[in-house]
C-alpha positions as CSV (number, residue, x, y, z in Angstrom):
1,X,-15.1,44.4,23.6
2,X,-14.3,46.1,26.6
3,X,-11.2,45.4,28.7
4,X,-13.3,43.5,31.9
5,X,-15.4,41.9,29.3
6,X,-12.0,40.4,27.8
7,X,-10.3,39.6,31.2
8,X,-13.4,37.8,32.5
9,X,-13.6,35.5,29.4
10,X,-9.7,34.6,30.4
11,X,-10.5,33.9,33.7
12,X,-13.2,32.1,32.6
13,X,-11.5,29.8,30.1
14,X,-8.4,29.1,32.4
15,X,-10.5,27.4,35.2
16,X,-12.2,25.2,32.5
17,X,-10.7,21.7,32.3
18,X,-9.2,21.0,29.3
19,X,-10.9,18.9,27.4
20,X,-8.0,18.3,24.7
21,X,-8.2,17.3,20.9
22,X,-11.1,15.0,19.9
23,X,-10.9,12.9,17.0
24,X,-13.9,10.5,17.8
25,X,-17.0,12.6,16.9
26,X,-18.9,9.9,16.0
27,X,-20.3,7.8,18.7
28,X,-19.4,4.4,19.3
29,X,-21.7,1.8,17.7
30,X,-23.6,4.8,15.8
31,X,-23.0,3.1,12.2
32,X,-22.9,6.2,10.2
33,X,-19.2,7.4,10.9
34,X,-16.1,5.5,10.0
35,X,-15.8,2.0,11.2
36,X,-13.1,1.6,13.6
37,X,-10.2,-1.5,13.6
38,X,-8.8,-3.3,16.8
39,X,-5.3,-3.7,13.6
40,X,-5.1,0.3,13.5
41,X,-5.7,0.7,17.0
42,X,-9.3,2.2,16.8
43,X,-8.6,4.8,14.2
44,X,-11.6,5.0,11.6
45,X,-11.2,4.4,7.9
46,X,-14.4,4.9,5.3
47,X,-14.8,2.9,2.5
48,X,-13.4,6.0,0.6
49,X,-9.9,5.2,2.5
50,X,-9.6,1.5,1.3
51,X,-10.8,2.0,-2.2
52,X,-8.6,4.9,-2.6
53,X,-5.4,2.8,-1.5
54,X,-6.9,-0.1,-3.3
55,X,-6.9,2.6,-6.7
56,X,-3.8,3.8,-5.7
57,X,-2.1,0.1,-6.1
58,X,-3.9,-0.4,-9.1
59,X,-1.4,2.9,-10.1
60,X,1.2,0.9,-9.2
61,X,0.4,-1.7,-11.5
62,X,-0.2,0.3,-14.6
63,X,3.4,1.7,-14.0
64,X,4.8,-2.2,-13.8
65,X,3.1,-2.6,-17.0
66,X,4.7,0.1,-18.6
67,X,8.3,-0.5,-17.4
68,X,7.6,-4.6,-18.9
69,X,6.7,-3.0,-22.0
70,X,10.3,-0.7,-22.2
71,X,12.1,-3.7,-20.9
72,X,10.5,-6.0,-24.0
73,X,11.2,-2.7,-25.8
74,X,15.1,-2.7,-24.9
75,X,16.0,-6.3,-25.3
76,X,14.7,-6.1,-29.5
77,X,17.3,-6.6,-31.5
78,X,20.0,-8.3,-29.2
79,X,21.0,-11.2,-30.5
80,X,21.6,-14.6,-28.7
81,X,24.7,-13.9,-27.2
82,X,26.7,-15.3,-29.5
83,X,30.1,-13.1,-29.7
84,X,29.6,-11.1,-27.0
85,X,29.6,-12.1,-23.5
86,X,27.7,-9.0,-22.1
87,X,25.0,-10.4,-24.6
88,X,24.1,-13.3,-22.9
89,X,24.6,-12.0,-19.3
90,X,22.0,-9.4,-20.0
91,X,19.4,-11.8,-21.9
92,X,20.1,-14.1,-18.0
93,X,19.2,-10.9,-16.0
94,X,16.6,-9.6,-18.3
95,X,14.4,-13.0,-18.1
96,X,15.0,-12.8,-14.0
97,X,13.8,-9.1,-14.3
98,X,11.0,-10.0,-16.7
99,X,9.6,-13.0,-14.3
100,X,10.3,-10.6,-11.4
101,X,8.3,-7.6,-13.0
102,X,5.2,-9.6,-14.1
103,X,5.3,-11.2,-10.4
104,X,5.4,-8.2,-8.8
105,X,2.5,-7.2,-10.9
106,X,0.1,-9.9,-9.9
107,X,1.0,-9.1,-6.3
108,X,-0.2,-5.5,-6.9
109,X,-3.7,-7.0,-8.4
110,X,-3.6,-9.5,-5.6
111,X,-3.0,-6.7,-2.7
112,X,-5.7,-4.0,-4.6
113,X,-8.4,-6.8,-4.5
114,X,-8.0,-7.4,-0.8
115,X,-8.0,-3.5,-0.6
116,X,-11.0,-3.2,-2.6
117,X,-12.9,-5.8,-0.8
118,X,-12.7,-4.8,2.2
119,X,-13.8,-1.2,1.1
120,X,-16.7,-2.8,-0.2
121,X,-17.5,-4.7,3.1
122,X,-16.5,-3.1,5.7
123,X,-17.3,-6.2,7.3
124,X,-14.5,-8.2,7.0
125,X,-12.9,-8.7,10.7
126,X,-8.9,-7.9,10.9
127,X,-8.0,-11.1,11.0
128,X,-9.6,-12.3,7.6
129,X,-7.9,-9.0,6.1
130,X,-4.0,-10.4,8.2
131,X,-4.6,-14.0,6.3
132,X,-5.8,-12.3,3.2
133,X,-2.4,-10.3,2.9
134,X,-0.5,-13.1,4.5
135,X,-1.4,-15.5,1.8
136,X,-0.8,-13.0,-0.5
137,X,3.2,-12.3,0.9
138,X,3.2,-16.2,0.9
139,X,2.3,-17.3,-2.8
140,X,4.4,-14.0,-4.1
141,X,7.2,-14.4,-1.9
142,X,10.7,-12.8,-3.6
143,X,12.6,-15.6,-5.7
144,X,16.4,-16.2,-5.0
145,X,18.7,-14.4,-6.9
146,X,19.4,-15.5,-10.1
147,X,23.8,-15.4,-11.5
148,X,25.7,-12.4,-9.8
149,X,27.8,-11.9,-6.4
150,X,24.9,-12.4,-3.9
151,X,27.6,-13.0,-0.9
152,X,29.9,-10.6,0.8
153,X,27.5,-7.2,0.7
């Protein structure tokens, strides 16, 4: 490339406007790109996206089921407390951990089904995704604190 072939091409691109990053290649209302969400502020997701996170929870929930089965694991054997004070403290805080556990384990199901689903649709409008999860935060809502200092931290 010659030297006035290279300085023309400069001049060329500096008096261009700058047009700047696009991210929306797909035309609005054109159906075969992501769909777009008033929630995310218009950023497109795929169906890909929400199953993936949906799968990704699911993860989550196979790891819970795991750690109930070492916690099941580590309380064989001790007896009913009877003797040993740190006995029955630790069968108190394992049965809050073991309700705790299994709870937080529905809510992953509950939060990968809503995921899932609205992979699958697509359709569903934000706001029947916000009350989905909202119900979900409601019926798994984080219990009270069972024995222990919960005061002065």
């Amino acid at each position: 490339m010659a030297w006035d072939e290279w300085e023309r091409l400069k001049q060329d691109a500096s008096q261009r406007q700058d047009v700047g990053m696009r991210l929306n290649q797909y035309p609005a209302g054109d159906g075969s790109g992501p769909a777009t969400s008033g929630v995310t502020g218009g950023v497109k997701s795929t169906r890909k996206a929400w199953n993936d996170a949906g799968a990704g929870v699911g993860s989550l929930r196979e790891n819970i089921d795991r750690a109930v089965g070492k916690l099941q694991d580590g309380q064989k054997g001790l007896g009913a407390g009877e003797g040993c004070l740190t006995a029955g403290a630790q069968t108190t805080v394992h049965a809050s951990w073991d309700r705790y556990v299994k709870a937080l384990g529905k809510r992953c199901d509950s939060v990968k089904g809503v995921l899932e689903k609205t992979g699958h649709d697509l359709l569903t409008t934000d706001e029947a995704v916000k009350a989905e999860l909202n119900s979900i935060r409601t019926a798994h809502a984080d219990t009270a604190a069972v024995g222990g200092r919960d005061t002065g931290r």
